[in-house]
N, C-alpha and C positions, 0 to 999 in steps of 0.2 A: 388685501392691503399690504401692499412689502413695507420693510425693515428703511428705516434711515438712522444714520449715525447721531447719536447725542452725547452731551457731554455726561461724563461718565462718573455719578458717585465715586468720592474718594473716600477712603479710609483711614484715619488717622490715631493711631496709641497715644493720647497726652498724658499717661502717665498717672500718678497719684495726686488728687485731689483733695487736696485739705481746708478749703474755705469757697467759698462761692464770689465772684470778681465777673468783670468783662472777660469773652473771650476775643481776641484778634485775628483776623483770617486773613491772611496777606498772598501775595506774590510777586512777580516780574510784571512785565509789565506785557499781558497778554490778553484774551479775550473776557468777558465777563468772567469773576470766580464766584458762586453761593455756595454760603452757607446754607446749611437744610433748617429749614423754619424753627425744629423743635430748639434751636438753638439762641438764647436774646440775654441781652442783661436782666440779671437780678435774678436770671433761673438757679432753681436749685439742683446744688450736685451730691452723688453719693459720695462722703469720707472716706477718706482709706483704699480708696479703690482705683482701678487704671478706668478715666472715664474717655472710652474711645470718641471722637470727634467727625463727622461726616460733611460733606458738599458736593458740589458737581464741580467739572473743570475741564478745561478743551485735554483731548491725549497728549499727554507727555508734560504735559505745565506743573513745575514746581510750584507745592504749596506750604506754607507753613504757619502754623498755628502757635500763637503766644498765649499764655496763661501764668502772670503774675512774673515769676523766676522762670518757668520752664519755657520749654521753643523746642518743639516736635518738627520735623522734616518728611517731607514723601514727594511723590511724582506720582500724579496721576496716569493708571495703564493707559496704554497706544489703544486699546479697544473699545470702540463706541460697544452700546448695546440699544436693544431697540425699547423704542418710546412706548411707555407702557401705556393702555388703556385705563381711561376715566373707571375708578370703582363704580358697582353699582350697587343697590340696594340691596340685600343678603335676603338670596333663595334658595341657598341651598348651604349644605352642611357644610363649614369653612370659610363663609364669604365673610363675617364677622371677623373673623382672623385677620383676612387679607386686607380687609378695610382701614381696621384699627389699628392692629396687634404687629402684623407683619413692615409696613411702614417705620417704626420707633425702635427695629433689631439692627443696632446691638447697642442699643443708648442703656449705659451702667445702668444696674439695680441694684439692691441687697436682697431682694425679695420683691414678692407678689401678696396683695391681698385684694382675696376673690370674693365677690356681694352678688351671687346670682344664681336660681336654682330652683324657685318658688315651683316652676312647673315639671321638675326635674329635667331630663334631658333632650325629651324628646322624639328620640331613634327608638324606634319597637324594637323590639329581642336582646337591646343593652342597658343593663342598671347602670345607674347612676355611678355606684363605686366602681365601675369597670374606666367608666364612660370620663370620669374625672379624671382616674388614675392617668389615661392616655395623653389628654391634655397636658396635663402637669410633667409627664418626659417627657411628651414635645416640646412644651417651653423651654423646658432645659436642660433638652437636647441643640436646640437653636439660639440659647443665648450662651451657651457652651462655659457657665458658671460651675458646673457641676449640681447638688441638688441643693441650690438656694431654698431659704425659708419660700415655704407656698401657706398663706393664711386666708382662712374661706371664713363668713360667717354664718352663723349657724341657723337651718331650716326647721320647722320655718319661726319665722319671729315672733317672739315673743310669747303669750301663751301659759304662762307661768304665775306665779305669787312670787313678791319680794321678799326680802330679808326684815326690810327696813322703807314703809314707804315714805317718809321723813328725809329719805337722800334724795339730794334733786336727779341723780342719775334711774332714779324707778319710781319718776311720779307718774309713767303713763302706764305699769306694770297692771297687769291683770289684777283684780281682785280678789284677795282668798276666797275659796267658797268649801261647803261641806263635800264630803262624799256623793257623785251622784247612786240614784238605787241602783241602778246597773253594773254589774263589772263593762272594761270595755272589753270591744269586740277583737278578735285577731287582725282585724286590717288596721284597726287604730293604734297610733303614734310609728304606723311604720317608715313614715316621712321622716319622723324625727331620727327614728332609730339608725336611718340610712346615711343621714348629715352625720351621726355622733361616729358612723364606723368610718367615716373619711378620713379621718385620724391616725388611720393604720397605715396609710401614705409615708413615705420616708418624710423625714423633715418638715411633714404638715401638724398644722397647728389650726383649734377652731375659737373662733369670738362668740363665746357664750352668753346668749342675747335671752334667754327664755323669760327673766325677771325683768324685760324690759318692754316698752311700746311693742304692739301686733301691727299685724299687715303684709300686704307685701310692699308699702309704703310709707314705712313708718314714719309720725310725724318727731319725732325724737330721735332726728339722725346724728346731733352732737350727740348725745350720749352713747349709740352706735359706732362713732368717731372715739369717742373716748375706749371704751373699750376694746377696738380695734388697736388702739396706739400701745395700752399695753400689755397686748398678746406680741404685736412686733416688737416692744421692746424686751420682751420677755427671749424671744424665740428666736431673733437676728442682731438681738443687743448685746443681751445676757444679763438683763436689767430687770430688777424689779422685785412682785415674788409671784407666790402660786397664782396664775391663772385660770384656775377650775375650783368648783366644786366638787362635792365626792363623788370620785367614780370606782363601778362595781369591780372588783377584783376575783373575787370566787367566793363559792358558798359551801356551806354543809350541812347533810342533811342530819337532825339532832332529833330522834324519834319523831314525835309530833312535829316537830317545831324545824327550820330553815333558821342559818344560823348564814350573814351572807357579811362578808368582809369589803372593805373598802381602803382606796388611798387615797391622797388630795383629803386629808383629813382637818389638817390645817391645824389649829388650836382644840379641833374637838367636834365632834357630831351632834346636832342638837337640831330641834322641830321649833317652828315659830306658827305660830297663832293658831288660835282652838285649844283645846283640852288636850289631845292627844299627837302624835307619829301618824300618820295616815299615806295613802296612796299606792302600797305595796298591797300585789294579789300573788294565790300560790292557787297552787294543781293537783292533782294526784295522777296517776294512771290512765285514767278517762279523760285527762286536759281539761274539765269543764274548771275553771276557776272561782274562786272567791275573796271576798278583802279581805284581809290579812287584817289580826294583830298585831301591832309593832311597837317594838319597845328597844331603845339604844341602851347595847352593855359596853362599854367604851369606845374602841375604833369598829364595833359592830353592831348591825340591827338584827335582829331575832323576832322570827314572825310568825303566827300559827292561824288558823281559824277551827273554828267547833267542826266545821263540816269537812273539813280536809282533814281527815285522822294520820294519813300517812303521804304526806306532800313530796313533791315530787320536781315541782316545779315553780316559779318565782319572777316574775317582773314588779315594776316600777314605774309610775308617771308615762304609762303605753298608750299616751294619748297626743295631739297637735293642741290640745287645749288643756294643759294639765295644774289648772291654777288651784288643785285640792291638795296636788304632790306636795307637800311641807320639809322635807329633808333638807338641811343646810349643815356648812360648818361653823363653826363659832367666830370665822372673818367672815360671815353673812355671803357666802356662794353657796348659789343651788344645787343640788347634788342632778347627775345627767342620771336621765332613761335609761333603763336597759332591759334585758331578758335574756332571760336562760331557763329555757323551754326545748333547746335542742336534743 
C-alpha cells in the first residue's frame, strides 16, 4: 500500500499555564484546521508549565493559538507524512504503548501515576524491577521532562490490618488475625517485596495500599484515589507530610537478640491490636526460621526467639496476606515488608 500526503500534526509551545479557559485555534483562510481531540473546553491543564498544543493543517498554513493573554504562532512543515494505520488490539509487547500512550506525546504532565502489575510483567527471563525501570526512562525519555515524579501503587492490594477500622478510608481493610502456626515459606510475600524495592527508581514514589480493600479490583477505589492524591502531592507538590509507614533502615546483631532500626517513624513506633508486636521471624545459620519476639525500644524493635540462640537473619510481614503484621506509627501508617536474609 503506498504513502499519500496528509495534513501534518503541528506543534505548538503555548507557553505557561496558569488557569484552565477555552482554547482558540485560528488561521487564514485555508483548507480545514483540527485541533487534536485531546483538546475541549473545560479540560484540565498542568500550572506552571509550558503546555504544548497540537493539530493537523495543509503544509505551510499559518496557525495560531490563543489562550486567555497569550497568542503563540507557527507554520505548519511543507512535509506530508504517511497516514497511519488503524491500532489494533495489543499482541504483542508495546502495542499498549502505541495505542494509548504514544497518541497523547507531548500533552504537559507533572508526573505519572501507575495502577498495574497484579500479574507482574510478563516477559520470562525479566523481573519486574528491571522490567519497570525501562518503562519509566522511556517515558521520560519521550516526553523529554527530565525525571518527572513516576508514582505506581503498591502490589498487590491490600492484605493488611488497619491502624484504625473506625476511618472510612480502611473499612474494607483486612481483619486482624493471630499468628498463623507456620512461619511463611521463602516464596511468600515476594510479590510484595518486589512492588516495595520499585522505589529505588529515581523520583519514584509508591501508594501504600496494604491497610486498605484487596483484590486485584478493588471495590474502595475513592480510597485508593485518596491516597494516591497524597503521594502526588507529597512527591510533585511538595505538599503535605509523611507518606509511609516505618520502613527498615538496618539492623544489629545484639547476642541473642536482632536489634533492627527504622525511618518513617513519624510520632513513634507502636502495635495495634492483640496483646503483643507480632509478625517478625529471625534465622540463624541453617536459614530455617522462627517467630520472633518483638518488643519496641523507641525508634527500634528488638527480636529474639528461644530457638534461634544466635540469629542471623530477620524479616517482616513476608507475606501477600499479612493481616497478623501489626507494626505502625503513632499517625497510624503500616510499617512496609522487608528482609534481610541476604
Amino acid at each position: 500500500m503506498g504513502e499519500r500526503s496528509v495534513k501534518k500534526p503541528t506543534l505548538i509551545l503555548a507557553g505557561t499555564i496558569l488557569a484552565v479557559a477555552s482554547l482558540i485555534f485560528a488561521s487564514n483562510v485555508w483548507a480545514e484546521l483540527t485541533l487534536d481531540p485531546m483538546f475541549s473546553d473545560h479540560m484540565v491543564l498542568q500550572r506552571k508549565m509550558p503546555v504544548p498544543i497540537w493539530g493537523t493543517a495543509d503544509p505551510g498554513q499559518k496557525v495560531t493559538v490563543s489562550f486567555r493573554d497569550q497568542k503563540k504562532e507557527t507554520t505548519a512543515d511543507e512535509d506530508g507524512k504517511p497516514l497511519p494505520e488503524k491500532p489494533q488490539p495489543p499482541s504483542q509487547i508495546g502495542d499498549l504503548y502505541a495505542q494509548f500512550i504514544e497518541p497523547v506525546v507531548p500533552y504537559a504532565i507533572r508526573g505519572v501515576l501507575w495502577d498495574q502489575g497484579e500479574h507482574g510483567m510478563g516477559v520470562r527471563g525479566v523481573d519486574q524491577f528491571t522490567m519497570t525501570g525501562a518503562l519509566i526512562r522511556g517515558w521520560r525519555e519521550t516526553w523529554g521532562q527530565g525525571e518527572f515524579p513516576f508514582i505506581y501503587v503498591q502490589k498487590p492490594s491490600g492484605g493488611g490490618c488497619a491502624w484504625d477500622y473506625r476511618n472510612p478510608i480502611n473499612r474494607m481493610a483486612a481483619p486482624f488475625s493471630e499468628l498463623p502456626e507456620k512461619v511463611n515459606r521463602e516464596v511468600d510475600g515476594r510479590f510484595r517485596e518486589v512492588s516495595i524495592s520499585l522505589m529505588k527508581h529515581p523520583n519514584m514514589a509508591m501508594v501504600r495500599v496494604s491497610d486498605l480493600g484487596g483484590g486485584i479490583h478493588p471495590a474502595d477505589k475513592s480510597c485508593y484515589g485518596k491516597r494516591a492524591c497524597e503521594v502526588a502531592l507529597s512527591l510533585a507538590y511538595g505538599r503535605g507530610g509523611d507518606i509511609y509507614g516505618p520502613m527498615y533502615d538496618s539492623h544489629a546483631i545484639e547476642g541473642d537478640k536482632i536489634r533492627i532500626r527504622y525511618t518513617h517513624v513519624g510520632k513513634g513506633l507502636a502495635f495495634r491490636h492483640g496483646d503483643k508486636l507480632q509478625g517478625f521471624e529471625i534465622a540463624g545459620e541453617d536459614r530455617v526460621y522462627h517467630w520472633a519476639d518483638a518488643r519496641i525500644e523507641g525508634d527500634t524493635v528488638v527480636v529474639s526467639c528461644e530457638n534461634t540462640p544466635k540469629p542471623l537473619y530477620v524479616r517482616y510481614g513476608c507475606n501477600n496476606n499479612r493481616n497478623w503484621a501489626n507494626l505502625f506509627n503513632k499517625d497510624g501508617l503500616p510499617a512496609l515488608t522487608f528482609r534481610a536474609d541476604k
